[in-house]
N, C-alpha and C positions, 0 to 999 in steps of 0.2 A: 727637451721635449716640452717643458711647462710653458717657454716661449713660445709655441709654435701653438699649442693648445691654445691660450690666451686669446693666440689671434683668430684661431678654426672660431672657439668661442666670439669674440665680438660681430664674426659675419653670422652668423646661425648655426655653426654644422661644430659638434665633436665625435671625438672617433668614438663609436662603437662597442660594446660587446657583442662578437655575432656569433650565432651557433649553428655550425652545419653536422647533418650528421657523421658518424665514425666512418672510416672507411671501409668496414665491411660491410654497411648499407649501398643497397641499390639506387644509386641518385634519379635513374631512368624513372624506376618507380615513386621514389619520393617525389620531382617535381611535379607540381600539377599549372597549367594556366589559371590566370587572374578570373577569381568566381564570376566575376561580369562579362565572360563573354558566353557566346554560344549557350544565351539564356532563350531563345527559342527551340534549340537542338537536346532534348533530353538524351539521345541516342548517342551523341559528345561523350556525355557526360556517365553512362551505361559504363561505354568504352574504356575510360577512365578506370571507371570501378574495376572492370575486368583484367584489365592490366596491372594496376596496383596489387589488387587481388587481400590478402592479409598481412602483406609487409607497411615495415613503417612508411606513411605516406603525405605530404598534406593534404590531400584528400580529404581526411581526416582530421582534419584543425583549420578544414574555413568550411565556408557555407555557398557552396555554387547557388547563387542567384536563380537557376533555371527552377531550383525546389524552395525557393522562399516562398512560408506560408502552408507546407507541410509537415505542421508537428514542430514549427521552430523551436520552441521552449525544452524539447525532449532532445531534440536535434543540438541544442547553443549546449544543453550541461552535458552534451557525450563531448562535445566540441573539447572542453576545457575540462574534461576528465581526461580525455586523449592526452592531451597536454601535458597534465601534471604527471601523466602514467610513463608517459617519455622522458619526462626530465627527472623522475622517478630512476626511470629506467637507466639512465643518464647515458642516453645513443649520443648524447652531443660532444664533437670537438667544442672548444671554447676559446673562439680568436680575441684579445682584448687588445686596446690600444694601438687598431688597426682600420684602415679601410681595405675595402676590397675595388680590388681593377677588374671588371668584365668587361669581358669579348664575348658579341652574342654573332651566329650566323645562321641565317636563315634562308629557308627554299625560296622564298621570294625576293630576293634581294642582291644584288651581285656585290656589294658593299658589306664589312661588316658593321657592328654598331660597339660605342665602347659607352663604357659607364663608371662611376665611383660610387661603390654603397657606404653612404653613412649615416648617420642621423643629423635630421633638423630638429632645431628648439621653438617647438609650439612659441615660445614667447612671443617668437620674431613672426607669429604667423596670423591672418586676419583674412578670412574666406569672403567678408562682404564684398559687394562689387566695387567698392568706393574705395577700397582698402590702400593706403599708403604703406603696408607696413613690407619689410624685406623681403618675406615668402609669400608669394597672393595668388589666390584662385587665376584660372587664364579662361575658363567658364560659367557660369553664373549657377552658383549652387543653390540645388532646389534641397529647401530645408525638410520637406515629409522622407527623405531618401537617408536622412542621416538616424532616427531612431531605429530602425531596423536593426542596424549596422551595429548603435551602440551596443545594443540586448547582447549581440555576439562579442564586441570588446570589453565592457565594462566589467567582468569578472574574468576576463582571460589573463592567466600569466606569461603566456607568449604572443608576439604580435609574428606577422609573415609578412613581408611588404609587396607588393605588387605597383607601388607607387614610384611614378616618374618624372623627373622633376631638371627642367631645363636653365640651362647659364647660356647667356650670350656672348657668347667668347671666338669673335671670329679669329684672333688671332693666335686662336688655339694654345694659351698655356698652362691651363690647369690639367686637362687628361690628358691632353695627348703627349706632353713630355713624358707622365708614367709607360708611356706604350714601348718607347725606347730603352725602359728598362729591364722588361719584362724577364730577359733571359737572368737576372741576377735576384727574382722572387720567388718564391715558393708557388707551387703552382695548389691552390686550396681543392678543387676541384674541375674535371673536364668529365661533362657528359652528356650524350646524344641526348634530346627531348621528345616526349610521347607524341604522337598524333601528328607528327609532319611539322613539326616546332624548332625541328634545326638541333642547334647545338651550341654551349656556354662553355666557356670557362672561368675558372675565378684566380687573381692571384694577389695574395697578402703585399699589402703595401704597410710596412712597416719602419723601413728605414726614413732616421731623424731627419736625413737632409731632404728624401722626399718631400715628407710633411708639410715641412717647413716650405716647400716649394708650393706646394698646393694652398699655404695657408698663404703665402704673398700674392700667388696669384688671384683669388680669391678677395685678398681687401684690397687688391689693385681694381679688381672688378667694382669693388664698390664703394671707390674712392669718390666722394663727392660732388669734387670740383670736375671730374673727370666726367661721372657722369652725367650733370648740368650740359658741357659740353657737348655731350653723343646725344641727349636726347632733348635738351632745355627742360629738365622736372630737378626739384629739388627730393622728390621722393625715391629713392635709391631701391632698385627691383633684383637682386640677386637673381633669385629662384621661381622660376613661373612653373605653373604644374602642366605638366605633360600628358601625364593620364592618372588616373587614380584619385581624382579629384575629390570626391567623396569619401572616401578612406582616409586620405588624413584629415579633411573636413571633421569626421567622426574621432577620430584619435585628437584632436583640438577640443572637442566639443568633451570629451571625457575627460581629458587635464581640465580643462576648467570646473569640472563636477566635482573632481579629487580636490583640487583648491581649493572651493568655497565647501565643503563639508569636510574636509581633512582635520586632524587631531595632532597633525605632524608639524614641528616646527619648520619656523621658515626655512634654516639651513638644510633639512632635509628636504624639504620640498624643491630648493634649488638644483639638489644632483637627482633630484626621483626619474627613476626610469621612465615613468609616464609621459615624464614631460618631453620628449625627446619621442623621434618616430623614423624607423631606419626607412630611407628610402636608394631609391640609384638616380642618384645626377648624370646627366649626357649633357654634350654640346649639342647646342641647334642645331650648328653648324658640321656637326659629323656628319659626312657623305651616308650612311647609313642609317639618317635616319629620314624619314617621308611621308609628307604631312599629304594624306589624301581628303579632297572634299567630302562632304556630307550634304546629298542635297534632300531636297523634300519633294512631295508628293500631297496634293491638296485632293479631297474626296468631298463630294456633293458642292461646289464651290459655285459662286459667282464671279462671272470675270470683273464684270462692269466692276464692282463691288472690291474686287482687287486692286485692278487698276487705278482706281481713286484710291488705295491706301497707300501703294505704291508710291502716286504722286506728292505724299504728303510728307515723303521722306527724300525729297529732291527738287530741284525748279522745274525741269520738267525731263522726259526720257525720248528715248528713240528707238521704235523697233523695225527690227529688218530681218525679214523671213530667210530661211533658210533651211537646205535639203541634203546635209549630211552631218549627220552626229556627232562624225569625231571633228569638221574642219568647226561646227560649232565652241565644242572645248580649246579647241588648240583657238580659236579665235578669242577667246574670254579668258584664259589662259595668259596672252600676252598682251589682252586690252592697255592700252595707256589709263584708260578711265573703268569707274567704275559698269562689271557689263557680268550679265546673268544670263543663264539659257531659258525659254519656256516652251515648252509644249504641251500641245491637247490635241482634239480631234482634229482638228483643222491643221495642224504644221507644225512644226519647228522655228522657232524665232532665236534673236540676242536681242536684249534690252539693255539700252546702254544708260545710264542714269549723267543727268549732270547736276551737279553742285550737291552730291548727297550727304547727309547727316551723319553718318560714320566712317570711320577712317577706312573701312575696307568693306568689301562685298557685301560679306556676310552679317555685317552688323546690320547696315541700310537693310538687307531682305529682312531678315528676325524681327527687325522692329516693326515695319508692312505688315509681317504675316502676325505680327501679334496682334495690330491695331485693325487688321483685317478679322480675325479670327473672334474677336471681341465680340465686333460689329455682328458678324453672322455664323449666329451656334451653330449652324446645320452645317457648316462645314468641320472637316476632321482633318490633322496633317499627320505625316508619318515622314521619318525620317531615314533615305537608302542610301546603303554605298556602293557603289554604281551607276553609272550612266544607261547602261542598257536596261538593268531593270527599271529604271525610274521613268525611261523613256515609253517600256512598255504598257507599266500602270499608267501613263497620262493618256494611253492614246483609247481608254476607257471612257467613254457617255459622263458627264459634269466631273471628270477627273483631268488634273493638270501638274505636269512636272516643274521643277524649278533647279536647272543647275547651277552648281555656283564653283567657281572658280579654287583653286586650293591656295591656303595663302601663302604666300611669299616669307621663307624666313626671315630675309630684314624687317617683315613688318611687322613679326607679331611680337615684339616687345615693345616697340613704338606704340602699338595697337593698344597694346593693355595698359601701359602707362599715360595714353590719351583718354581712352573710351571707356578702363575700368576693364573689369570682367566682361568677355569679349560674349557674346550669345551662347548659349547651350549649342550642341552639335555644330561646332564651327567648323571642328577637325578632326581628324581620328590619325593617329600615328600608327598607321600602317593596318593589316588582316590583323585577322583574330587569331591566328597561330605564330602572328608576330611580336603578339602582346609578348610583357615578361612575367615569369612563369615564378613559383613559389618556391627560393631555395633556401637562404636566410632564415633565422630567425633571432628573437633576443625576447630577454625577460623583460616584459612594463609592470613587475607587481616586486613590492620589495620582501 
């Protein structure tokens, strides 16, 4: 096993200690969805309450986003009394020296999704946009979003992951050989999810030869000369984030506070829990997973005023009007070139861009609407997922839509190891009751 570890360690990832609860805990009840979503909908998050009700929950040990800013301080020290009250309590099984294989399925999807939970090494991780290092932002982290976050980590002795963390692995050998074994695993838990979220299962990947499979597959991935070849970069990208972007952002930004004030010697600090951050790996490439767009919405805007930002981000463009919504996407959709949707009062258009400044759609717009947005404060943007609503906001008095095509999974690792950290709101992997939900857990405090 110390072979196989060696090598998990040189790419970034070692196995685990994870804790699920016993099983005569309600897992229905314990799971909850990732605090960031359904941070407009309090009535979510009600529902939640009422279902959990007063069994053990996480619930109970994170901070839904919808109530940041009432009473945090009072709200972070029930957080991590909960915490130590449970492990107190010790409701946890204790898997060690294991990954976990999930299978998620959900309403939305005729696909299912698989994943490996385990831990990444902060070391190997660098959130700037310019970042070289093995694990990198795939979004451009806005730095005010991460002290929040730490108020609630920085004293907590369990972490919950909700973070998703992708390989580009078309030729599928890191998960998907585990899915062929499944019938010779333990199966750790299977159960229905609240709120119309589907349903998981989890199963202990334990056995040496496995490992050791995932661990070659894994530095095949990020064999050098190899990947020079696939992409012409000498800087090797393992792991690009999925979702959760700010959560290990935050978990990064706290190992490094533990470092430089720590009393701990080095060799302690090399195995310290902290440094480490459980999350679930997927392939890009699993049919189950589905990168929908995220387009915008401009309020009080200038077209003229657009358009010339627009231009500044290309030689020049071409629009061509247009009178139905869906052959608009399905047109942008499978453009050869760079091409966007707009509308306002006046129609529906594609704007086709030539020669523009970033590798994909969504970069060239972001960059526009930021060099636009500069130029003229009086304008506000908002970002929808949807086409219909966004189409109906535009068709409001100096309000104008912007759709943008969903990117292509071949591109988006080309994408980030060209352009860097790809724009805020490029993507979203999937509805909010597709997000992954809170089952996990592990100690970051020694």
């Amino acid at each position: 096993m110390n072979s196989a570890q060696n090598k998990l360690a040189d790419v970034g990832i070692v196995l685990p200690e994870i804790l699920t609860p016993k099983k005569q805990y309600d897992l229905y009840k314990w799971a909850v969805v990732a605090c960031d979503q359904y941070t407009s909908e309090p009535a979510y998050w009600e529902d939640v309450s009422s279902i959990a009700g007063n069994a053990p929950s996480t619930l109970n040990l994170v901070f839904p986003e919808v109530s940041l800013g009432d009473k945090d301080n009072d709200r972070i020290k029930e957080i991590n009394n909960t915490m130590n009250e449970y492990i107190e309590k010790n409701i946890f099984d204790i898997y060690s020296n294991s990954f976990f294989l999930v299978n998620r399925k959900t309403p939305g999807l005729s696909k299912n999704r698989w994943g490996l939970i385990g831990a990444l090494d902060l070391e190997k991780y660098n959130y700037s946009k310019d970042s070289t290092s093995l694990i990198r932002a795939t979004e451009g982290t806005i730095l005010d979003r991460i002290p929040p976050r730490k108020n609630i980590r920085k004293n907590a002795p369990l972490e919950l992951p909700h973070i998703l963390v992708l390989i580009d692995d078309p030729d599928k050998t890191v998960i998907e050989p585990l899915c062929e074994n499944i019938k010779k695993m333990e199966i750790v838990y299977n159960t229905k999810l609240m709120k119309n979220g589907g349903e998981i299962t989890a199963y202990k990947v334990s056995d040496e030869k496995l490992i050791m499979q995932i661990a070659n597959a894994l530095t095949d991935l990020a064999n050098p000369d190899k990947f020079y070849e696939k992409y012409n970069s000498n800087n090797v990208l393992l792991y690009a984030m999925g979702d959760g972007n700010h959560s290990l952002a935050t978990a990064k930004s706290c190992w490094e506070d533990l470092k430089s004030n720590s009393q701990f010697s080095t060799n302690v600090l090399k195995k310290h829990p902290a440094r480490f951050a459980l999350v679930e790996i997927e392939n890009i490439f699993d049919p189950g997973i589905v990168f929908e767009p995220i387009h915008r919405v401009l309020f009080s805007f200038n077209k003229k005023k657009l358009f010339s930002a627009i231009s500044k981000f290309c030689n020049n463009y071409i629009i061509e009007k247009i009178h139905d919504l869906n052959i608009m996407q399905n047109t942008i959709r499978k453009s050869k070139f760079q091409a966007f949707g707009y509308s306002d009062s006046e129609g529906l258009f594609i704007v086709t861009l030539n020669s523009p400044t970033a590798t994909i759609t969504a970069g060239t717009v972001q960059l526009a609407l930021d060099s636009y947005l500069e130029d003229d404060t009086k304008a506000e943007v908002d970002y929808t997922h949807g086409a219909k609503i966004t189409f109906e906001l535009s068709q409001k008095n100096n309000n104008c839509g912007i759709f943008l095509p969903p990117i292509l999974k071949e591109d988006f690792f080309p994408a980030i190891i060209q352009d860097g950290a790809l724009p805020r709101k490029t993507f979203s992997m999937g509805e909010a009751n597709e997000k992954r939900f809170y089952l996990e857990a592990r100690k970051i405090s020694l």
